[in-house]
N, C-alpha and C positions, 0 to 999 in steps of 0.2 A: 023506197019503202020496204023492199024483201028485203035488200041490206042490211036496213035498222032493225026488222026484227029477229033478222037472224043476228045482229050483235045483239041485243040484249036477251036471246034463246040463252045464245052461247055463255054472257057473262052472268046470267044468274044463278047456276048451278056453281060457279067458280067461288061468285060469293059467299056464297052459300055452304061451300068446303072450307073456305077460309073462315067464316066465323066457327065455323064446327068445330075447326082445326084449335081456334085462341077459346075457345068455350075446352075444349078437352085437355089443353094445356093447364089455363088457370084451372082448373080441378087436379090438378093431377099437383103441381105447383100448390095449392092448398091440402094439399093432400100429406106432402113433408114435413116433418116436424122434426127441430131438432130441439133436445132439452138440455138446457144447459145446467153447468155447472152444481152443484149444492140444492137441485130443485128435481121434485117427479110429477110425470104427470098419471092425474087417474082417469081412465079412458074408460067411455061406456057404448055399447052397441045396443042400440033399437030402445034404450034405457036402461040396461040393465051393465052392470060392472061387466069390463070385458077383462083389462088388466092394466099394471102399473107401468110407466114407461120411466125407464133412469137417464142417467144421463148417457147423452147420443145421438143416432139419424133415424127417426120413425117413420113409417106410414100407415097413414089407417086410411079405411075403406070409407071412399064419399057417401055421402048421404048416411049409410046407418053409421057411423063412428062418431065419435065427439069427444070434446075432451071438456069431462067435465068439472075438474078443480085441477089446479096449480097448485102443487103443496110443494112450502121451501122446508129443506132438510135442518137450516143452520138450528142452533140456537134461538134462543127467542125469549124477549123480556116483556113481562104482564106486570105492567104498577097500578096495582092497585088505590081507589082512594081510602080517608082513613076508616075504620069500621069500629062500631061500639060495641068494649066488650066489659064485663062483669067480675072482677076479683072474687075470689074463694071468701074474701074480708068484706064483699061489696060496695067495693070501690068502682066506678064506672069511668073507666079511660076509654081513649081515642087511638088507635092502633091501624097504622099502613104499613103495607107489606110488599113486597118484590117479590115474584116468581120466574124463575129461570128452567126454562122447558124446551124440549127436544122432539119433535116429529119421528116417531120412529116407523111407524105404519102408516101412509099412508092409507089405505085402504079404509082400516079402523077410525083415522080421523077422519075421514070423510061421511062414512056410511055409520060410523060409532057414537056419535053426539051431534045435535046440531046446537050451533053456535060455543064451539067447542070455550075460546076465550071466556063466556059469559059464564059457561060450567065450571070452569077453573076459577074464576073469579067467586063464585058462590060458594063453591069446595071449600075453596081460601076461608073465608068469613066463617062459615059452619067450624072447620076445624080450628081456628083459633079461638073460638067462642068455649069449644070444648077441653081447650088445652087450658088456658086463663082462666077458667073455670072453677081449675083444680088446685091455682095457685094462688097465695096471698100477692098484698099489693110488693112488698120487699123483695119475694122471691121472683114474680113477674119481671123490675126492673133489674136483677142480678142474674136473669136466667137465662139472658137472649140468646147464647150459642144453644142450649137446652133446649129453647121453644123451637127455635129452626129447627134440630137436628128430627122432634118430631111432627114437625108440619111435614117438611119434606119426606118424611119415612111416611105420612099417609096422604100426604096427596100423592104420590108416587103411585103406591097402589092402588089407589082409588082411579086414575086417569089411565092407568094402563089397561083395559080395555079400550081405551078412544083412540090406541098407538099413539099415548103420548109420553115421556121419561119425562119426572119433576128432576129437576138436577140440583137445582140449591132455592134457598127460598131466606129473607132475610129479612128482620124486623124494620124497617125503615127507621119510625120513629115511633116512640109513645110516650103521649100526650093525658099525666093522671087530670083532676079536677085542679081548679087555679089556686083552690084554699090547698091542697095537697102539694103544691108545686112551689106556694108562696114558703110554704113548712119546710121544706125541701130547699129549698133555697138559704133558709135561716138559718137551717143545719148545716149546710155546707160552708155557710157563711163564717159559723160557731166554728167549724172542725178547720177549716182555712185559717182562724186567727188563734185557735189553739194553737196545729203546729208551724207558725210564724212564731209563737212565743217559746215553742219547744227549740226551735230553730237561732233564734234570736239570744235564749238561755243557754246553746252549748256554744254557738258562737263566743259571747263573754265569757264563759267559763273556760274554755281554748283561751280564749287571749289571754283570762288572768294567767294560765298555766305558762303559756307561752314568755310571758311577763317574768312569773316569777325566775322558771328556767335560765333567761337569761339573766337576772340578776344573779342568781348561783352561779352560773357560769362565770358570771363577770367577777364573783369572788374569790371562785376556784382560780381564776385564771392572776389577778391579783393578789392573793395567795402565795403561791406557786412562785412568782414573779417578787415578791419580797422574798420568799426563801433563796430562791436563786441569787438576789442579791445580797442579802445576807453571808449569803456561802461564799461570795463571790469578794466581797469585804472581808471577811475572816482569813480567807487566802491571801488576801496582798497584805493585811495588816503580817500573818504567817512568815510571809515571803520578806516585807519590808523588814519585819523583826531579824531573822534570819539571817538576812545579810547585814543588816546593821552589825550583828555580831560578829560573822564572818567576818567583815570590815577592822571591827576593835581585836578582834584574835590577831586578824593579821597586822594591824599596827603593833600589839604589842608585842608579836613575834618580830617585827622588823626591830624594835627599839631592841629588844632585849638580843637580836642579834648584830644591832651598831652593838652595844655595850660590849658585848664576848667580842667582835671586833677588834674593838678599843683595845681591851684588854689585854688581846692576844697580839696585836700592835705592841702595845706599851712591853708586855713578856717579850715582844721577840728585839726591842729596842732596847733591852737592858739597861733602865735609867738610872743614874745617878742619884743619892740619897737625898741630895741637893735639889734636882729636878722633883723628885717625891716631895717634897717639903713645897714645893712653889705649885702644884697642882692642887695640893690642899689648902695652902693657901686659899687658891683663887674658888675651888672651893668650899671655904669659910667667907667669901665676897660676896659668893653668890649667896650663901644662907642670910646671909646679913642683911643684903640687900631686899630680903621678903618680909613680911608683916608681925613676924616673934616679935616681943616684947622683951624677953631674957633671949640671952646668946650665950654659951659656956665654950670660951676657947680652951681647945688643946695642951698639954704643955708641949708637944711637940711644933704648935706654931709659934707659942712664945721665944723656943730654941730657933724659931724660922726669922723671928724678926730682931733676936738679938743678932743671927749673922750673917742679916742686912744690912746693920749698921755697923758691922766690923769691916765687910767689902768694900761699904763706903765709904769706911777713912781711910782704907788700904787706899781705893782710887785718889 
């Protein structure tokens, strides 16, 4: 009996250190904070703002510290649904928007607006009610880099007390009335089948040109191609003539130089009066022997053929 009570003396102070011991740890363990990456935290003591924690290894003090928003640094996109607004001409379209925004204070977005997104989203609506306002329906649909450029220049200013930067902001879509759109449609429609027939008309007009060109060319080049042969005819006909002549020059120089040949033969053969008489003769045979009608002999072949027949009774 003393035994047992002096073990359970003994072990209940021990227990009693050791839970103290895992009670003081997990506080102190709850007590570390690290934040991560692209995120801050804003940290309040007893309630009130104490300060911003960036990224890294914290600690704050148990029981009075806290942390009381998570704010992430990135970027950040707010689509809006579509909102009714009012042409300068009173046209009433449907108009959604994108906003693209930036934490840059913490602090201000926390303690600077509450339900900051809701406040941006109603900024959004106000100021394009005010921008649409100012512009007819024409210039609404042709203006959108214009209506961005100043949405975003006054939500900008407008959210920077909340430490928020508007960075871009961008028409989604807009949506005029159905009768506006059916309109809109027909004219598109018109100006589509206009220039199809603008398109359609230079098309054929190129072809014809095209067309023709090559017919001229094919004339030019036919043309051209009879001249060349032409030219090309006229030279051999040139050429055939030319030598044809060349040809009769030179036979008639050859004959006419048998003849001086001959002749100059017969001079150096010093013939006999006799022999001269018998070459004229045969001479007078051969004229005879051609198509005249009249023949006129010589009297020197008559002397030829009386003394033939004196030879002949001599033999």
């Amino acid at each position: 009996m003393k035994t047992a009570l002096l073990t359970g003396f003994d072990g209940g102070p021990l227990v009693l250190l050791i839970v103290l011991v895992v009670v003081l740890i997990a506080i102190i363990v709850s007590c570390i904070k690290v934040v991560p990456q692209a995120e801050a935290f804003v940290v309040e003591r007893l309630g009130g703002y104490q300060a911003t924690w960036k990224v890294g290894l914290h600690f704050k003090a148990p029981i009075i510290d806290k942390i009381a928003k998570r704010v992430p640094l990135k970027e950040q996109l707010a689509d809006f649904p579509p909102q009714p607004v009012i042409t300068k001409d009173n046209v009433t379209m449907q108009i959604d928007t994108v906003v693209f925004f930036q934490i840059t204070d913490p602090k201000l977005y926390v303690y600077g607006v509450n339900n900051p997104i809701s406040a941006i989203e109603n900024l959004t609506s106000t100021t394009l009610r005010n921008i649409i306002g100012e512009l007819e329906l024409d210039q609404t649909l042709t203006s959108r880099e214009t209506i961005n450029t100043k949405m975003r220049s006054a939500l900008d200013i407008a959210t920077d007390p909340w430490g928020i930067k508007v960075t871009r902001v961008e028409l989604k879509n807009i949506m005029p009335p159905a009768a506006i759109r059916d309109a809109m449609e027909k004219q598109m429609k018109a100006e589509r089948e206009r220039r199809e027939a603008i398109l359609r008309a230079e098309g054929e007009k190129k072809s014809t040109i095209l067309v023709a060109e090559g017919k001229k060319e094919q004339a030019i080049l036919e043309a051209e191609a009879e001249k060349e042969a032409q030219i090309l005819r006229a030279e051999a006909l040139k050429e055939a003539t030319i030598r044809e002549a060349e040809g009769k020059a030179e036979a008639i120089l050859k004959v006419q130089q048998a003849e001086a040949n001959g002749i100059k033969f017969i001079n150096e053969a010093n013939p006999s009066a006799a022999v001269l008489k018998l070459k004229s003769y045969e001479a007078f045979k051969a004229a005879a022997d051609g198509k005249a009608t009249k023949v006129i002999i010589p009297s020197e072949i008559q002397s030829l053929a009386g003394l033939v027949t004196g030879v002949k009774e001599t033999v």
